[in-house]
KEVO-439084 format. One record per residue (C-alpha): residue number from 1; x, y, z. Coordinates in Angstrom, 2 decimals. Layout:
residues N
R  pos       xx       yy       zz
R  NUM        X        Y        Z
...
end
This chain:
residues 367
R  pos       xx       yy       zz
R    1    88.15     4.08   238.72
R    2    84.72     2.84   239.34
R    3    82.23     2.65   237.06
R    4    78.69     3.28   237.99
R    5    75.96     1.64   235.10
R    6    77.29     1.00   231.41
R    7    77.31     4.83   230.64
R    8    74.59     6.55   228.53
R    9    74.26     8.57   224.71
R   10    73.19    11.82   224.22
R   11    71.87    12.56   220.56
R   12    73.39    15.73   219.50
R   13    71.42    16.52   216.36
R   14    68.15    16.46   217.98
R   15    66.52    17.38   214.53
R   16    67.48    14.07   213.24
R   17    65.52    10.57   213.63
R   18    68.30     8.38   215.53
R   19    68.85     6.42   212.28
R   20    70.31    10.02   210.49
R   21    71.91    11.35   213.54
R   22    75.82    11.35   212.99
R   23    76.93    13.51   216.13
R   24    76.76    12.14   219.58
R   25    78.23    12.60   223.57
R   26    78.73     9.57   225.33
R   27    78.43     9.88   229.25
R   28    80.26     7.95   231.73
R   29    79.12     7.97   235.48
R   30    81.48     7.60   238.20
R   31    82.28     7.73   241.57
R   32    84.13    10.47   240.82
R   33    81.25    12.27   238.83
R   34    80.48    12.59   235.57
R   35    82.37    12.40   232.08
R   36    81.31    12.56   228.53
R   37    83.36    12.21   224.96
R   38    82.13    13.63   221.53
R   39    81.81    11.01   218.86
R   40    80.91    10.84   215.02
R   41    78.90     8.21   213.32
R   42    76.27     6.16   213.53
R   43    74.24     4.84   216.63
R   44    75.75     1.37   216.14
R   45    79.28     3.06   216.07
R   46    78.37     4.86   219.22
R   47    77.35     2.13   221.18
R   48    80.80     0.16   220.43
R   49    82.87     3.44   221.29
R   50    80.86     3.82   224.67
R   51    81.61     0.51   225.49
R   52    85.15     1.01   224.75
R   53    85.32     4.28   226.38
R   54    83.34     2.77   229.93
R   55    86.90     0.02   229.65
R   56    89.24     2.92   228.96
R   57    87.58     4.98   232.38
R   58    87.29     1.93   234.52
R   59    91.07     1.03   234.02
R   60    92.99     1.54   237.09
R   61    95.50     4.27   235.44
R   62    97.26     5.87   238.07
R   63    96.44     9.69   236.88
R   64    99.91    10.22   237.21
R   65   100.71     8.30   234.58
R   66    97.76     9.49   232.04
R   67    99.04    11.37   228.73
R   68    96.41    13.89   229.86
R   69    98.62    14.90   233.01
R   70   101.90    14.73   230.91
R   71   100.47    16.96   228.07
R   72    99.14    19.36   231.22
R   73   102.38    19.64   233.34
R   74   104.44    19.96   229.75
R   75   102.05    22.87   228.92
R   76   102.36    24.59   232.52
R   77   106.42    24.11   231.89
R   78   106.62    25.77   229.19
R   79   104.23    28.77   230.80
R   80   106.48    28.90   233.68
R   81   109.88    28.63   231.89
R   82   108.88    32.68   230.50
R   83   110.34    31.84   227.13
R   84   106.86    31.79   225.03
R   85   104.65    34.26   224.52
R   86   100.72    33.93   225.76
R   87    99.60    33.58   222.21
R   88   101.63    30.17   222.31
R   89   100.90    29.58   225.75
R   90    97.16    29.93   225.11
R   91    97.51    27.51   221.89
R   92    99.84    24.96   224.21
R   93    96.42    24.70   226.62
R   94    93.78    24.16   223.67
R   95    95.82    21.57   222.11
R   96    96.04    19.91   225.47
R   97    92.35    20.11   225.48
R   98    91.48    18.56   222.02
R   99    94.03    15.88   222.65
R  100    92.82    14.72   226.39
R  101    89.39    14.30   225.08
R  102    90.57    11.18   223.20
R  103    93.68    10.82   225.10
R  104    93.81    11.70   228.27
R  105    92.72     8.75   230.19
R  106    95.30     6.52   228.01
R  107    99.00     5.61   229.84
R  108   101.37     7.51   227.75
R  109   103.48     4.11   227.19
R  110   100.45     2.82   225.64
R  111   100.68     5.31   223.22
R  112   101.11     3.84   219.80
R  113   101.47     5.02   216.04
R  114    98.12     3.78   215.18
R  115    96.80     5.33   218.76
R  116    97.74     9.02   217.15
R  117    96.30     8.58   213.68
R  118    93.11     7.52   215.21
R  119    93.15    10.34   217.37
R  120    94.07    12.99   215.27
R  121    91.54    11.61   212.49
R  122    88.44    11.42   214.68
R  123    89.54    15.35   215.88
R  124    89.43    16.53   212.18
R  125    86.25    14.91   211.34
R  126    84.12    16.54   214.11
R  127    85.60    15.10   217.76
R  128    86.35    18.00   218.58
R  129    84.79    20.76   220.74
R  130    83.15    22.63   217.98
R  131    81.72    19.31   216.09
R  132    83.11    20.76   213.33
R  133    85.30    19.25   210.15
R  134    88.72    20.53   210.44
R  135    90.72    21.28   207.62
R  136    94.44    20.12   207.46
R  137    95.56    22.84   207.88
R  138    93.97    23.58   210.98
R  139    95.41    20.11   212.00
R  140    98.66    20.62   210.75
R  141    99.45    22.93   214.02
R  142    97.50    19.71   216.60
R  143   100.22    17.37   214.50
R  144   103.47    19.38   215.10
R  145   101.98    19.52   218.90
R  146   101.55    16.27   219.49
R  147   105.07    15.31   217.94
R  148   106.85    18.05   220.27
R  149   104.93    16.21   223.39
R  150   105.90    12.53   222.49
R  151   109.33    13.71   221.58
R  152   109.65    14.78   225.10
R  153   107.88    12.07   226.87
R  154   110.32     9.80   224.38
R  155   113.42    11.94   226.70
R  156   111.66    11.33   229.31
R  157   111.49     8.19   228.87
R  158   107.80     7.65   229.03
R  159   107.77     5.67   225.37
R  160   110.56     3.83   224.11
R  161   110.10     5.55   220.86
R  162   108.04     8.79   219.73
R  163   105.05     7.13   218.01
R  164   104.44    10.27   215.77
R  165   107.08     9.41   213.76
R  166   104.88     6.93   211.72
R  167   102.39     9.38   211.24
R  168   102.58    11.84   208.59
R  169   102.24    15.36   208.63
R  170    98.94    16.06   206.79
R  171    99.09    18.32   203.70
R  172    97.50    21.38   203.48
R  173    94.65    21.82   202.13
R  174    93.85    26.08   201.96
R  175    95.13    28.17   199.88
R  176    97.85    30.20   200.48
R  177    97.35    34.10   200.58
R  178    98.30    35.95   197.66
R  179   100.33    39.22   197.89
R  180    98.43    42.17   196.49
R  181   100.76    44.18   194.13
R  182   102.02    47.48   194.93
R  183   100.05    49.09   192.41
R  184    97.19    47.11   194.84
R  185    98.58    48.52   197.67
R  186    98.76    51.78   196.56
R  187    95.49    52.53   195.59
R  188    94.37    50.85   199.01
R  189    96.14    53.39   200.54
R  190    94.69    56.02   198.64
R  191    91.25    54.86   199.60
R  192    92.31    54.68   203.36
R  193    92.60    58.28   202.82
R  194    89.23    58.88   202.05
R  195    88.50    57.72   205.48
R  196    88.69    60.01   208.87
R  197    92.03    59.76   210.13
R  198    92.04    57.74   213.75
R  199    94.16    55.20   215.17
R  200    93.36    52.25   212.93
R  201    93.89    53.86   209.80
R  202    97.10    55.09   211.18
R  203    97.80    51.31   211.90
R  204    96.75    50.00   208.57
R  205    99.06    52.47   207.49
R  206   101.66    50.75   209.37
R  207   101.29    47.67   208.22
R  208   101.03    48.60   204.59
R  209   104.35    50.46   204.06
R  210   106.28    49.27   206.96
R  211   105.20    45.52   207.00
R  212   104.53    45.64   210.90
R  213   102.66    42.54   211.96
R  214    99.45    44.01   213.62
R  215   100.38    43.48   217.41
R  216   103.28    45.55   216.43
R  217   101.64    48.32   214.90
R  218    99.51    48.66   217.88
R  219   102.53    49.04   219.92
R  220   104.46    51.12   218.00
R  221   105.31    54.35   220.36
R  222   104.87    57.65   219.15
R  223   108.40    58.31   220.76
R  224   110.07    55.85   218.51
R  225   109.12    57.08   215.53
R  226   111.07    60.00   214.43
R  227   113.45    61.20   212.01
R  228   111.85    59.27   208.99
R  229   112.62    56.15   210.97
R  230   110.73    53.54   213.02
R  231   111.80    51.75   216.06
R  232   109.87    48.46   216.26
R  233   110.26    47.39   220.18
R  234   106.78    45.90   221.56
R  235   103.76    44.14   220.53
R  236   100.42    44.10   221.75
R  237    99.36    40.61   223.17
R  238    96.45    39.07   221.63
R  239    95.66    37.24   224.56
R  240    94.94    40.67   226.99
R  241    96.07    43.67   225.10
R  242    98.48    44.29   227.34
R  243   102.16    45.33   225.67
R  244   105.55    43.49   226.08
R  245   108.50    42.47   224.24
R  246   108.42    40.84   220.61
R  247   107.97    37.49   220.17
R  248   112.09    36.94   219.88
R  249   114.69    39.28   219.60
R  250   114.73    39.40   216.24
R  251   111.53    41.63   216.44
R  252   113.27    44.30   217.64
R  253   114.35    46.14   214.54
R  254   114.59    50.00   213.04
R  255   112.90    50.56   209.61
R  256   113.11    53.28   207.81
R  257   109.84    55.25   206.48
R  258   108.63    55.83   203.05
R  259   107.48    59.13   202.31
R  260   104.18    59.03   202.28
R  261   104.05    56.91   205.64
R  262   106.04    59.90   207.30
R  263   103.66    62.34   205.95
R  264   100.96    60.41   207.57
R  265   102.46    59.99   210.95
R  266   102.49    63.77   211.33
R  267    98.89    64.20   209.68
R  268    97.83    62.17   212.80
R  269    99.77    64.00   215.41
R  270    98.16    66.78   214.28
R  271    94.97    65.27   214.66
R  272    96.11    63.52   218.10
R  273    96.43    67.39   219.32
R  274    93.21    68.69   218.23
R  275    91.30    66.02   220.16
R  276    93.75    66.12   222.99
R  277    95.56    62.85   222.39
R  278    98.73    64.42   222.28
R  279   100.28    62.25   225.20
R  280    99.17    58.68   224.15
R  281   102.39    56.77   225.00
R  282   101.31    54.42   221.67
R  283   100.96    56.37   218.06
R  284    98.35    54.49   216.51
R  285    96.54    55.04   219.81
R  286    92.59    54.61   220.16
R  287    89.63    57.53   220.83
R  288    90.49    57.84   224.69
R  289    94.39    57.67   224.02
R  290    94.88    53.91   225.09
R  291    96.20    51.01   223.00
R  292    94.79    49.84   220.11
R  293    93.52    46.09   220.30
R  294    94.23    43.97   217.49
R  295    91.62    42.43   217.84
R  296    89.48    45.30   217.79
R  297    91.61    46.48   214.44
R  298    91.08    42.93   212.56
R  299    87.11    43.62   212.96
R  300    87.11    47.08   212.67
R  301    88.97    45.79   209.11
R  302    86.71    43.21   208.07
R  303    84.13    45.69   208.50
R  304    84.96    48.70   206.14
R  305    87.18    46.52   203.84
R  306    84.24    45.98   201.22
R  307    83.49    49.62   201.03
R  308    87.49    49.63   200.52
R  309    87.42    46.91   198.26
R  310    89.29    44.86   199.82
R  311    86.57    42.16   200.43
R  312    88.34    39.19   201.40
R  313    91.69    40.44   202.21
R  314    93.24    40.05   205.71
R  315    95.20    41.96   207.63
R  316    98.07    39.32   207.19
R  317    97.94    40.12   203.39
R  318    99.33    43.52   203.59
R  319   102.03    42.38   205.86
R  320   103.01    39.63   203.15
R  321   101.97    42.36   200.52
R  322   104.86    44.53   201.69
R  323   107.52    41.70   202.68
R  324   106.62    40.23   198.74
R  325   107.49    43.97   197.38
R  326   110.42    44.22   200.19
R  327   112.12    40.75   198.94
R  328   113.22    42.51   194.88
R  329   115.15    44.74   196.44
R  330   117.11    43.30   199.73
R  331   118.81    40.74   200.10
R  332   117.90    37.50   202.22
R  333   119.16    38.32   205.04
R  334   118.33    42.25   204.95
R  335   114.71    40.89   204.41
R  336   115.23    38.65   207.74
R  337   116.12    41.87   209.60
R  338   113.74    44.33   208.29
R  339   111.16    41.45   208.55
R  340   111.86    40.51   212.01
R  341   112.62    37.21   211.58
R  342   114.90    34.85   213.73
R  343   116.21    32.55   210.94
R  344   115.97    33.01   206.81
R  345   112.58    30.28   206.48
R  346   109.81    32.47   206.44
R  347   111.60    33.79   203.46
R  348   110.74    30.59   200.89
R  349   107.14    32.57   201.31
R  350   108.10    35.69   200.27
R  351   110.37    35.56   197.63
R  352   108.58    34.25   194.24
R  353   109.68    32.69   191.15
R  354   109.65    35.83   189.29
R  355   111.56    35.35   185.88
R  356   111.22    39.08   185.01
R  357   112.99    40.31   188.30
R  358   115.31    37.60   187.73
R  359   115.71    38.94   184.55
R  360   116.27    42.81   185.72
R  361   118.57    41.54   188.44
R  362   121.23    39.78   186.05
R  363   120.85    43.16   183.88
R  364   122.07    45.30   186.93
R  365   124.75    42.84   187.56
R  366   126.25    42.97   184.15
R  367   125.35    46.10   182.91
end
């Protein structure tokens, strides 16, 4: 591709004198148009990786060949082939994204270990879209990515060998969740109470004793609960709110109801008659009788969780809170089903080193 001029910087923090700045865009010109790269560092660092990045545009690399249309036509594959849900879909597109940026412009035989660990270093340390520092967590989910790519373009043929496999999956650095206890639990749910009773408490509700994952509580029909049981069959996509199957088969479960969650569900018909929801195909339905966003439940709950408090605490949490309480009394692969699971990993999470149910358990046993 032609070149036109030795390409240009754009100081990002515009604040800074040039000698503090750290965040940059390089532009390229074209005959083709335009194209620009993030970059951290210093000015003299800048200049060096605009030089490099004019060489890297200028190269006459068939697009065809580019890891930036690979990583594309995998991601439109695996849209097309129906078998992934949009959530993963949408994730498939951004990772395609943050990885052509650095890239995308780079034959995907030339592709090497070191190529990788450059790229996924310069993403977590602000090349990215946001200019932000990503933690490794955030880039443990770009790493398993980019592995499942080179893997296939190693199939295909493309590399002789899958360079990610000298590059090591970063550790994570966030800390893990904590289950709240069911003492916790309880006396959330006695606070919920204090609350008027609409769709999203119903949902929370869900969640809490049932363990529903919270596209699955907005889904939940009011037809398929009945009989102090649950029939878990759909999930609300996060992507456009619109409801379909479960993210695998193993979604599709029947749970049983505690008490309390049964006494609730026909609290909340009775309200659903008195404001003439009576009809709304979905229980934990919004005001006008349509379905419940998840979205619009995860912000409704970070709003009135402090006056809950419950500051802090995700929606995730009382999912795991449940599974956590769930896992002392089933067994691993009753805890898969009632779960939803498709295979017995997730499990390692839930089930704790808990010497004192340990303890109980060998008591029951033996008597």
């Amino acid at each position: 591709m032609k070149v036109i001029g030795n390409g240009t910087i754009e100081q990002l923090e515009k604040e800074k004198p040039r000698g503090k700045c750290r965040k940059w865009r390089l532009w390229v010109t074209t005959e083709d148009g335009r194209r620009s790269r993030r970059f951290t560092g210093t000015y003299s660092e800048a200049r060096e990786e605009l030089a490099r990045f004019v060489k890297e545009v200028s190269g006459a690399v068939p697009r065809s060949e580019t890891f930036g249309a690979y990583a594309a036509a995998w991601a439109d594959f695996r849209r097309d082939s129906g078998r992934y849900d949009p959530n993963t879909v949408a994730k498939d597109y951004r990772h395609v994204r943050a990885l052509s940026r650095l890239l995308g412009d780079m034959r995907v035989s030339d592709i090497t270990p070191e190529t990788c660990r450059d790229a996924l270093t310069r993403i977590k340390q602000g090349d990215n879209a946001s200019g932000k520092v990503l933690s490794n967590t955030t880039m443990e989910g770009l790493y398993i990515w980019l592995n499942l790519i080179m893997r296939q373009a190693e199939e295909d043929g493309k590399v002789a060998r899958n360079p990610m496999r000298g590059v090591k999956l970063p550790k994570r650095d966030t800390d893990e969740r904590e289950a709240l206890s069911p003492e916790e639990v309880v006396l959330l749910l006695n606070r919920l109470d204090e609350l008027p009773l609409d769709g999203r408490v119903m949902a929370l509700y869900l969640i809490a004793c049932l363990g529903l994952r919270r596209g699955e509580a907005c889904a939940l029909m009011d037809e398929d609960v009945r009989d102090g049981y649950a029939v878990v069959r759909y999930a609300v996509k996060e992507t456009d709110g619109s409801i379909g199957r479960p993210k695998s088969e193993a979604g599709i479960r029947t749970l049983p109801m505690p008490r309390r969650l049964a006494g609730k569900v026909e609290e909340w018909r009775l309200v659903r008659w008195e404001h003439g929801l009576a009809d709304a195909p979905t229980l934990a339905c919004d005001t006008i009788g349509g379905t419940l966003r998840p979205q619009n439940l995860w912000r409704w709950w970070r709003k009135v969780s402090p006056d809950l408090g419950c500051e802090g605490i995700v929606l995730h949490q009382l999912r795991h809170s449940n599974l956590s309480m769930m896992a002392r009394f089933l067994s691993p692969f009753d805890l898969q089903r009632y779960a939803g699971w498709s295979s017995l990993a997730p499990a390692k999470v839930y089930i704790h080193d808990d010497l004192q149910s340990v303890t109980e358990g060998v008591r029951r046993a033996w008597g």
